[in-house]
N, C-alpha and C positions, 0 to 999 in steps of 0.2 A: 309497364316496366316491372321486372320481375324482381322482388324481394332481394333476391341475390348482388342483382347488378347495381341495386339503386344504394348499396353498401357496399364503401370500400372494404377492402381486406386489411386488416390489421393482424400484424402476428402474435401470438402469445405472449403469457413473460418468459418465458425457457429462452425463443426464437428470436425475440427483441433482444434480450441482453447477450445471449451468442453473437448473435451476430453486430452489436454494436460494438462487442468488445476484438470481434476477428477484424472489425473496418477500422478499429484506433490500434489494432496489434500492427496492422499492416501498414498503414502509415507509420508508424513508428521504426519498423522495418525499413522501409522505403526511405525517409529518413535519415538514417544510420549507414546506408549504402551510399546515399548518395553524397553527404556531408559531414561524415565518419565521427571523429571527435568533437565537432561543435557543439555550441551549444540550439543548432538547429532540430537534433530528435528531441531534444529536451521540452523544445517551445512546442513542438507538436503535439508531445504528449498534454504537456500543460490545455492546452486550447482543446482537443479532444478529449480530456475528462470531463472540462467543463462543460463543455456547450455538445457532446455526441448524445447525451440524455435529453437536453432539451426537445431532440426533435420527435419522441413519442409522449414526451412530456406535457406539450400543447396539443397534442391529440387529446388527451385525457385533461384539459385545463388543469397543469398542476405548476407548480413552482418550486424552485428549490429548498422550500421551507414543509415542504413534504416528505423531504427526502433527508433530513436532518439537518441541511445544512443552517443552521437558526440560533441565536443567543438565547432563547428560550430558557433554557437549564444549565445555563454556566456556569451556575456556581457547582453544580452539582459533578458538570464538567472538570471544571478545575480541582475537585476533591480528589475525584477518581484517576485524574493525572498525577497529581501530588502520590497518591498511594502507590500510585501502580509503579513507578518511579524510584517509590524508596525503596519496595519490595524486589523489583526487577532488576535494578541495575547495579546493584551489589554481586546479586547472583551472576549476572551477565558478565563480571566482571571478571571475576575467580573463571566462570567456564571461558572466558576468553586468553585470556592468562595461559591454561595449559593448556589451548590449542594453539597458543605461539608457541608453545614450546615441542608441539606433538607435530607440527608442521615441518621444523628444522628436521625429524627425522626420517618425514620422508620422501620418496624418488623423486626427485626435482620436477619431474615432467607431471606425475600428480598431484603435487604442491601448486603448479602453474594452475592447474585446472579445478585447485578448491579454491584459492584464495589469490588476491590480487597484488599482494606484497611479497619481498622478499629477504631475505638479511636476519642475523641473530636477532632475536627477541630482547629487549633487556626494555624494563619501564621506570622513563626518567618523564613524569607529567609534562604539557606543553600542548599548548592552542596550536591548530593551526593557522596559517600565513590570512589576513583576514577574514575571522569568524565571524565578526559582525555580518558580514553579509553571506557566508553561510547560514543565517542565523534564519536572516530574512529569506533569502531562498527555501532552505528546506521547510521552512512552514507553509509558504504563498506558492510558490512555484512548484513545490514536492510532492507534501503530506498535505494540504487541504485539497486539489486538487482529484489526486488519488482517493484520497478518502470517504469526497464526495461520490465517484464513482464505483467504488467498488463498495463499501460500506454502504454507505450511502442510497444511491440508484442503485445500482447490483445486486445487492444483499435481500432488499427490499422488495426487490420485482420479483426476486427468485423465492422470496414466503410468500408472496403472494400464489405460487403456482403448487408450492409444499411450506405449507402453513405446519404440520405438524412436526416435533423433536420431541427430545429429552432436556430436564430442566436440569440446570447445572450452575451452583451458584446465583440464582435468583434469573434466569434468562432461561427461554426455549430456543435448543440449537438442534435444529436440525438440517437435512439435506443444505439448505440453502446457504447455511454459515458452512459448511465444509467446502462446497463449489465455489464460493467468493473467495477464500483462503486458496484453492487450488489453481482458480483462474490469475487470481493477483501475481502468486509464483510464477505462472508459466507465462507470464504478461513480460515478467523484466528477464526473460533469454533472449527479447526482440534483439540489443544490443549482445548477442553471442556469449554471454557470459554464466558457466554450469553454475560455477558456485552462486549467485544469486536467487536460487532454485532455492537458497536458505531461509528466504522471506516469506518463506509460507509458514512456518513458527510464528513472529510476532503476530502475521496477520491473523492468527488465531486470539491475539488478545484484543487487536484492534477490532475485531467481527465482536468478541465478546463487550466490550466497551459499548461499541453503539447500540450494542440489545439491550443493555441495561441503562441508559439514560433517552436511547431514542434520539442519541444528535450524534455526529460526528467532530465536536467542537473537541470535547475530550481525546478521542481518536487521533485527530487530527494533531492536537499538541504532543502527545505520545509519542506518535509515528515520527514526527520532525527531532524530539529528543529522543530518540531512538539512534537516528542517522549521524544527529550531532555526537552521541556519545559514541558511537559505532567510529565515527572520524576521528575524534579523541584520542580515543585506544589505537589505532592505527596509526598516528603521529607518535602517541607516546612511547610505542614498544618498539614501531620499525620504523619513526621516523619519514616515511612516507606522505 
């Protein structure tokens, strides 16, 4: 038997992670057609970040503590949340502030198609209608999930194929942190929506996040107070 034949074919990192990530695009796709608003593309997506890695994963005997997902360096985690948090979300705040207010003046039909609200802007603070379990979703069902994959597996498979970047505040980014940040965006148009094409920004700090600590625990806390605040401000300004 010939050297060839007596070795399966296994794809590269470039071809694994394409294509793992077009096989949970499309479910998620599929999804969203067939059970529109529920929370069925939601569960799919969940189950497919988690477990669509596993299965090149055990080709290679690896574990999801290879891949960051690990309590390892929590505390280090939790620092870089705290920071990133005080610094970010101030800012994020002011720049959201006057794009409710740059939204109200224009063409309703291209307002439809940036942002998912409607109505005068004014900010009177206010939770919304049970947070608490917003709270728990967007960490467990959201942002750990996602973050496993894409940060995570994703990020990870794809240095391994282009190892080399540019350092940039104590991390090397290259090719592979920009394609994880591009795939993520074009991941959440599955459910047809332009403006979510916006999530390729954070995901640039969430990419930076896990190159500097080497886990997604951090990330992953980020990414969830991210959504929550993002929800916050959407409550507070339009009430939505």
């Amino acid at each position: 038997m010939s050297a060839s034949a007596a070795t399966p074919w296994r794809p590269n990192a470039v071809q694994e992670v394409v294509g793992l990530w077009g096989l949970g695009f499309l479910g998620i796709i599929i999804a969203f057609l067939l059970f529109g608003g529920s929370g069925i593309p939601k569960l799919v997506a969940t189950v497919g970040f988690l477990y669509l890695p596993l299965i090149p994963m055990r080709w290679r005997g690896e574990d999801y503590r290879d891949y960051g997902l690990s309590p390892r360096t929590w505390r280090e985690d939790v620092r870089l949340f705290l920071i990133m948090s005080a610094v970010v979300f101030p800012l994020f705040f002011g720049a959201f502030a006057l794009w409710a207010e740059v939204l109200q003046l224009l063409p309703p039909e291209l307002a439809r198609m940036l942002a998912p609200f409607r109505g005068g802007a004014h900010f009177t603070p206010r939770l919304p209608p049970r947070f608490g379990e917003w709270v728990v979703d967007q960490l467990f069902v959201v942002a750990l999930p996602e973050e496993f994959f894409y940060r995570g597996y994703m990020q990870a498979r794809l240095r391994d194929a282009w190892p080399h970047g540019r350092r940039f505040l104590g991390v090397r980014l290259g090719p592979a942190f920009w394609l994880t940040a591009l795939l993520f965006a074009l991941g959440h148009l599955a459910i047809f929506q332009v403006w979510r094409l916006a999530v390729f920004f954070p995901a640039l700090l969430f990419g930076w996040m896990r190159e500097r600590t080497n886990s997604v625990v951090g990330a992953a806390l980020f990414h969830a107070a991210c959504n929550l605040f993002v929800r916050f401000l959407e409550v507070s300004f339009f009430g939505v």
